[in-house]
C-alpha positions as CSV (number, residue, x, y, z in Angstrom):
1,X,-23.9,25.0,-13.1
2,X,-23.2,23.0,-10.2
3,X,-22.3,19.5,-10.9
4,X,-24.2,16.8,-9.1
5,X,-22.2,13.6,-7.5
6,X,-23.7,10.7,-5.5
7,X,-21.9,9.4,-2.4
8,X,-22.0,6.3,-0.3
9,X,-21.4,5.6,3.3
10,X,-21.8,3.4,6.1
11,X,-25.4,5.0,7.8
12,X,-23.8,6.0,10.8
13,X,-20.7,7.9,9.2
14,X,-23.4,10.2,6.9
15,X,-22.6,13.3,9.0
16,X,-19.0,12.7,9.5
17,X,-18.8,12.4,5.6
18,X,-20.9,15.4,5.1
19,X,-18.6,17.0,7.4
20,X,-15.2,16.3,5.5
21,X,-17.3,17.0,2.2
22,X,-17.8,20.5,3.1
23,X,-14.2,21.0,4.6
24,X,-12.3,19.0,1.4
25,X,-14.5,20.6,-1.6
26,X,-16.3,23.6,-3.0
27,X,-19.8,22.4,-1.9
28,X,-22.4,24.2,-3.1
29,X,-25.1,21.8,-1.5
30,X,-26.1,18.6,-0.2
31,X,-29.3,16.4,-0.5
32,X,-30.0,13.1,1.3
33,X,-30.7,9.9,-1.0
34,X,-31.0,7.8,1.8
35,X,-29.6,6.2,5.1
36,X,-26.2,5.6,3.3
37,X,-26.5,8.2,0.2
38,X,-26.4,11.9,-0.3
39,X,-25.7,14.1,-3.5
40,X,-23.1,16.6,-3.3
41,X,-23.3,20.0,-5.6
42,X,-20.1,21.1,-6.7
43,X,-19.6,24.6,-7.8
44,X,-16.6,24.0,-9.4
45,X,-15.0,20.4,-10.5
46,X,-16.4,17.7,-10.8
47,X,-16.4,13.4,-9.7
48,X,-12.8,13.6,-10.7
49,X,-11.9,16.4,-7.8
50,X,-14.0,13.5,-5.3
51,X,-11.8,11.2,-6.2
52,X,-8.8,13.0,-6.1
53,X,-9.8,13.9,-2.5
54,X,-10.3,10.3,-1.5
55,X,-7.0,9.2,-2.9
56,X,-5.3,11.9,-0.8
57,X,-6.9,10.6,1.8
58,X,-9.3,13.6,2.6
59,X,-12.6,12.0,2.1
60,X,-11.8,8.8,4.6
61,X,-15.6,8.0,5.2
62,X,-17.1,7.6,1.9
63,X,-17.0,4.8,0.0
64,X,-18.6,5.1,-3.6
65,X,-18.9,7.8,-5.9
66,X,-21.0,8.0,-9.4
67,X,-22.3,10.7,-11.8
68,X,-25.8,11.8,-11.3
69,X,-27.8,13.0,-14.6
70,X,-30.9,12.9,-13.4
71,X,-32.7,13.2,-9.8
72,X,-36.1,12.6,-8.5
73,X,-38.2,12.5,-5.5
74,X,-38.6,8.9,-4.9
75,X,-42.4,9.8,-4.0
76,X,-42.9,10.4,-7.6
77,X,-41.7,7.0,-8.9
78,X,-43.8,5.5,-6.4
79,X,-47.0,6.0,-8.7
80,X,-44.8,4.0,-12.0
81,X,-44.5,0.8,-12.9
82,X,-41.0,-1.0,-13.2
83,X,-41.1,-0.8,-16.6
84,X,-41.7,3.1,-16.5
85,X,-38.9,3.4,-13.8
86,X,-37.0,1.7,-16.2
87,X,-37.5,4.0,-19.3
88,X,-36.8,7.4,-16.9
89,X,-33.5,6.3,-15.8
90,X,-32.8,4.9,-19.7
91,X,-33.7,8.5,-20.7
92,X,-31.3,9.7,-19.0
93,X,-28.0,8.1,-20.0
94,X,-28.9,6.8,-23.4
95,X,-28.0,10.3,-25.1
96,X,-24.8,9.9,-24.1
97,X,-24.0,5.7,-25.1
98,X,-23.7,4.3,-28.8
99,X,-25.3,0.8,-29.8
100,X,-21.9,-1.4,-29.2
101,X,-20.5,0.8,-26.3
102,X,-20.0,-1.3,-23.2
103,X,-21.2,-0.7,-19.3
104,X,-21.5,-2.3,-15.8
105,X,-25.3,-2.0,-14.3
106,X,-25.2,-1.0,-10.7
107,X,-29.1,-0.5,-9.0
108,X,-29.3,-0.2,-5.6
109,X,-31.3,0.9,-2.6
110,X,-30.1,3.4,-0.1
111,X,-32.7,3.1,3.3
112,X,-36.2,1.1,3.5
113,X,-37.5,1.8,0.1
114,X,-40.8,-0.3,-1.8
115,X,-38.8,-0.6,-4.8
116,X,-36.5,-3.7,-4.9
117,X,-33.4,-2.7,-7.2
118,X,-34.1,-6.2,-9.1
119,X,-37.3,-5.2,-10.3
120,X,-36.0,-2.2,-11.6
121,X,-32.6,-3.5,-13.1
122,X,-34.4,-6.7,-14.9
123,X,-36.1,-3.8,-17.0
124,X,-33.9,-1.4,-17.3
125,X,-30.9,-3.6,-18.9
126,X,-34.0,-4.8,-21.6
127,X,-34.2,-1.4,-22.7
128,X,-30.4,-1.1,-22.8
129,X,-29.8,-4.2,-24.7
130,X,-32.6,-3.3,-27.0
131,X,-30.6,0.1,-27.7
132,X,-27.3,-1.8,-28.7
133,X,-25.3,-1.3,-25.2
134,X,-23.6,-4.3,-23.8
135,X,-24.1,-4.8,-20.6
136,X,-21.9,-7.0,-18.3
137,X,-21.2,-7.6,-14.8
138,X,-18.2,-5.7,-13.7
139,X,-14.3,-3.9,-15.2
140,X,-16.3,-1.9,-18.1
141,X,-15.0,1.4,-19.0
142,X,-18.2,2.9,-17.8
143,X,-21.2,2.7,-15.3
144,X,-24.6,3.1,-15.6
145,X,-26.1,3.2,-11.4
146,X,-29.4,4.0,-10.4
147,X,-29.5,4.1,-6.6
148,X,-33.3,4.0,-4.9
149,X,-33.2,6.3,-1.9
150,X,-36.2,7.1,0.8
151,X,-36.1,10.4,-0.3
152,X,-34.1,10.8,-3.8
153,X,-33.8,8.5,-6.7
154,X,-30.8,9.0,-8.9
155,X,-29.4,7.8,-12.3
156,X,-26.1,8.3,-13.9
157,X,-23.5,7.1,-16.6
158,X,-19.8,7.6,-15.4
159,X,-16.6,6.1,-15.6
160,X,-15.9,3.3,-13.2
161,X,-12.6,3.9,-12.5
162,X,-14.2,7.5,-10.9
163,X,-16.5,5.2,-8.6
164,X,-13.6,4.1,-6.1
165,X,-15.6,1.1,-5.9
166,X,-16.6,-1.4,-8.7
167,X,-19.7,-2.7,-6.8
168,X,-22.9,-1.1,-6.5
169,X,-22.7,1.5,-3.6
170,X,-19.6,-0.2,-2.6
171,X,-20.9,-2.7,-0.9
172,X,-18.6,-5.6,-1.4
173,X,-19.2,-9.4,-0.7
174,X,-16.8,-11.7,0.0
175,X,-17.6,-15.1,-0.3
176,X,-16.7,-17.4,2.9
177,X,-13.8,-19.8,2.4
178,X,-13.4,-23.2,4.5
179,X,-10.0,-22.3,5.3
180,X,-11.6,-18.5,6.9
181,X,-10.7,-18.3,10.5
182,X,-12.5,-14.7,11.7
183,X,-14.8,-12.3,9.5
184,X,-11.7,-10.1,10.3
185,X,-10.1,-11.3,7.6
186,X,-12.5,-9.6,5.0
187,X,-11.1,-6.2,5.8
188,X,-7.7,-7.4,4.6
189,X,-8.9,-8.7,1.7
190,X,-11.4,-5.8,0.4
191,X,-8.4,-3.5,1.7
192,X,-5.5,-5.7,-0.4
193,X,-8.2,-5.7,-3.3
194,X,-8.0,-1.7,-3.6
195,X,-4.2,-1.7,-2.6
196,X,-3.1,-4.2,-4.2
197,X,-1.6,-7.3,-3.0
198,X,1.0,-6.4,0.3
199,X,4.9,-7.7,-0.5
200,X,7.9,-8.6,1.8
201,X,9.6,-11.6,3.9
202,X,8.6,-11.2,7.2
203,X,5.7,-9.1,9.0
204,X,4.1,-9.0,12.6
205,X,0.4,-9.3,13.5
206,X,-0.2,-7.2,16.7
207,X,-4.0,-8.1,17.8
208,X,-3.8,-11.7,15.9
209,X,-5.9,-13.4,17.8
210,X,-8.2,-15.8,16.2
211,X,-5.4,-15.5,13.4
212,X,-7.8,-14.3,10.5
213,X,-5.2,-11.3,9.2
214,X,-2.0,-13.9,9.9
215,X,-3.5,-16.4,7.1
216,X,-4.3,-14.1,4.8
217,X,-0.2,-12.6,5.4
218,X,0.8,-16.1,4.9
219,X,-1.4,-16.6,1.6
220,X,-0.1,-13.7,-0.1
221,X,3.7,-14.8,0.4
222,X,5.2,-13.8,4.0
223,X,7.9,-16.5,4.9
224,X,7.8,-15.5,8.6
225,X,5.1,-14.0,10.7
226,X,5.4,-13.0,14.4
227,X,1.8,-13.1,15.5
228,X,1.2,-11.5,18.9
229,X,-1.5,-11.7,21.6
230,X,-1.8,-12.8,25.0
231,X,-5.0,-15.0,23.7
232,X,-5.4,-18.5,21.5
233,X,-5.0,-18.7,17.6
234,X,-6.6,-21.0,15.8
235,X,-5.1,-24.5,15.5
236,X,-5.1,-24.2,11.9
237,X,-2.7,-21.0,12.2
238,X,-0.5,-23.1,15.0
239,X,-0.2,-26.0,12.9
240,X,1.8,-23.7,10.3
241,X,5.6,-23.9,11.2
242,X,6.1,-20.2,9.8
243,X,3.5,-18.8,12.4
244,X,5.3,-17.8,15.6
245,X,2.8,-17.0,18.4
246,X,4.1,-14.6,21.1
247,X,1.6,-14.4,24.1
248,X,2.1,-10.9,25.3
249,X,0.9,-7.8,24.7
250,X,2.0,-5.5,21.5
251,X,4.2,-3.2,24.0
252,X,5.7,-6.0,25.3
253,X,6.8,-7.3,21.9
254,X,7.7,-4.2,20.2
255,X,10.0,-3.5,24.0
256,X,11.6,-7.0,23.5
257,X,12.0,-7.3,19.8
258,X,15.9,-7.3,18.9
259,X,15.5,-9.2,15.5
260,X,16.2,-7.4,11.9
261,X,13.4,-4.8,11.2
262,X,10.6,-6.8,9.6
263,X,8.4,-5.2,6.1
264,X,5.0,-5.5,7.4
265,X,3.2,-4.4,11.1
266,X,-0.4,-5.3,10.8
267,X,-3.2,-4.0,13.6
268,X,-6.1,-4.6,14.3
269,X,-6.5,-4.3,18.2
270,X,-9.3,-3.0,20.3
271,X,-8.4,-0.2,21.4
272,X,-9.0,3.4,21.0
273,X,-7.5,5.4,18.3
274,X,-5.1,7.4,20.2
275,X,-3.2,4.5,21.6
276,X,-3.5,2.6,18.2
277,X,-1.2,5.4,17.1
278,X,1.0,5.7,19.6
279,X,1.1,1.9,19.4
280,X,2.7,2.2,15.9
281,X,5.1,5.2,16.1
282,X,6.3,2.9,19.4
283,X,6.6,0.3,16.5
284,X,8.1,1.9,13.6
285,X,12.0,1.2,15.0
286,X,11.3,-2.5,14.3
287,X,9.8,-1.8,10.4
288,X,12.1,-1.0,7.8
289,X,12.4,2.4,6.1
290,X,9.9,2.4,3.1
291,X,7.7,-0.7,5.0
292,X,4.3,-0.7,5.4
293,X,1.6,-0.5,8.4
294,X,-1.9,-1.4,8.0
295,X,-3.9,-0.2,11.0
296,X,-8.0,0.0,12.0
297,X,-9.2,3.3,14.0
298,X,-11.7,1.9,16.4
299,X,-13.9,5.2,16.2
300,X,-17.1,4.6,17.7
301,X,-19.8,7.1,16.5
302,X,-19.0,10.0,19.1
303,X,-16.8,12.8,17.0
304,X,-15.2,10.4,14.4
305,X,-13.2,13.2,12.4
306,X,-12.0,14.6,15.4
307,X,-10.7,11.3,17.1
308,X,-9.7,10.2,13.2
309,X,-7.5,13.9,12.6
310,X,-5.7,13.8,16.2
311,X,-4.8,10.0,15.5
312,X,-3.4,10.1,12.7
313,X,-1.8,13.6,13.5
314,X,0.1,11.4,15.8
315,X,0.9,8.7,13.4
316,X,2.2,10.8,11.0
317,X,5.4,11.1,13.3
318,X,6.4,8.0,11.9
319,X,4.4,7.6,9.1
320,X,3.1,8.7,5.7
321,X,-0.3,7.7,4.8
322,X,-1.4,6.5,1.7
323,X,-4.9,5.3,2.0
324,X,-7.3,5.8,4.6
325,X,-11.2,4.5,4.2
326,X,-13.8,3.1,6.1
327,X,-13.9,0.0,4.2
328,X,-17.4,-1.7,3.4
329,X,-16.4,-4.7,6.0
330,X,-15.2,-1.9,8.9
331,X,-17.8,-1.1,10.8
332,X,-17.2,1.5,13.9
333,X,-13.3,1.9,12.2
334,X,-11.5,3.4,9.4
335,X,-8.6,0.8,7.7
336,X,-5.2,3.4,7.6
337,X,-2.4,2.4,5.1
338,X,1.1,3.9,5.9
339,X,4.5,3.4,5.2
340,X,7.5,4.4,7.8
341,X,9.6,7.5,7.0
């Protein structure tokens, strides 16, 4: 029997994630959910062979995974009430939970759907709480997620650790900081929040301007950053003695640099992918061996996989990558972690 796995995306990226899908694994079929949701069919394996394609870094453009255990055509929910919703997709994972076993709730909506996922969790975690299941916000063991498509509903009980994502569809929110200098600075923290948190003395920010991904460098311990661009940083970032602005351009600096090799090269320039890469193999003399680069591909929508594979087929002369995803705070990009060979 084919085995069923729901998949998030960003909605522009649902084709390029079909198209590594197809190439990665032994799909037997896909189904749309919504804008930013499809099913896959497996023929053989299972959400643990996703996920194991993800974290080598095969499946770059989707962002969530969960089991499915039972599928519908949204038009056929369309004539329940909440409450019926409710007891369908209870039906469908409560053969498998015991009353005092423990899970995260995850509804969501995939596309412009008339069901808002509140009305349907505020039900459904009744019914679960009325079966003996504990139900809390987030790190359980296991998830229960129901995701309302346009044209598919589906409901499954998995294990989160399987979901690459502990938020619902992997759509993560940060919460705004007074200290926040750019909305850049999200995609360092979601990233450093799957990663880990990044370690070393002294790093470079190519691209800093505002001086978002320099703050959060200097939060997570770096005595020293070199932060280069030709335009302003904040005042804030100035005003920090540690911060040394270099106005010129990341050639420039990398041509000119004659100090010890640093642990960290950060990017996050506009600029196409291709020179993004050549950019860092240009830049990887100046990083130690065994230091890390993180990087954003600036894809655009026209043949992401293709500009995606050739740039970091050119990074790779340098470089051995260890995580690649479009990240829920990317947007036309995909965030690249690699360390120097």
């Amino acid at each position: 029997m084919d085995t069923p796995v729901l998949f998030s995306v960003a909605p522009d990226y649902y084709r390029s994630a079909v198209a590594e899908l197809r190439r990665t694994l032994p799909v037997a079929k896909i189904q749309r959910v919504g804008e930013d949701a499809g099913i896959v069919y497996l023929g053989s394996g299972g959400q643990e062979t996703a996920v194991e394609a993800s974290m080598a870094c095969d499946l770059r453009f989707v962002r969530h995974l969960a089991g499915v255990d039972a599928v519908v055509n949204t038009s056929e929910l369309n004539r329940l009430d909440a409450e019926e919703v409710a007891d369908w997709a209870a039906d469908a994972v409560l053969d498998r939970l015991d009353a005092g076993d423990e899970v995260s709730l995850h509804v969501w909506d995939s596309g412009d759907v008339s069901w808002a996922p509140g009305k349907i969790r505020r039900p459904l975690l009744e019914v679960l709480l009325d079966n003996g299941i504990r139900v809390v916000t987030s790190n359980s063991e296991q998830t229960v997620s129901v995701c309302v498509g346009e044209e598919r509903t589906t409901v499954g009980l998995s294990p989160s650790g399987l979901g690459l994502c502990d938020w619902a569809g992997g759509r993560i929110r940060l919460a705004n900081r007074k200290e926040q200098v750019s909305r850049a600075e999200f995609k360092l923290e979601e990233l450093f929040g799957f990663i880990g948190p990044p370690s070393g003395k002294v790093a470079i920010d190519l691209g800093a301007s505002p001086g978002g991904w320099t703050r959060i460098l200097r939060s997570h311990g770096f005595e020293r950053v070199y932060s280069v661009d030709p335009a302003d940083l904040d005042p804030r970032i100035l005003a920090d003695d540690e911060v040394h602005h270099h106005r010129t351009t990341a050639g420039e600096f990398i041509a000119a640099y004659k100090d010890s090799p640093v642990d960290m090269i950060v990017n996050d320039m506009r600029m196409v992918p291709h020179m993004t890469a050549i950019t860092m193999v240009d830049a990887a003399d100046i990083l130690r061996p065994g230091g890390q680069v993180v990087v954003t591909f600036k894809l655009g929508t026209t043949n992401p996989v293709k500009q995606a594979d050739e740039s970091l087929e050119t990074l790779a002369e340098a470089y051995e990558p260890t995580f690649i995803r479009q990240l829920q705070h990317n947007r036309h990009e995909l965030t690249v972690v690699a360390t120097r060979r």
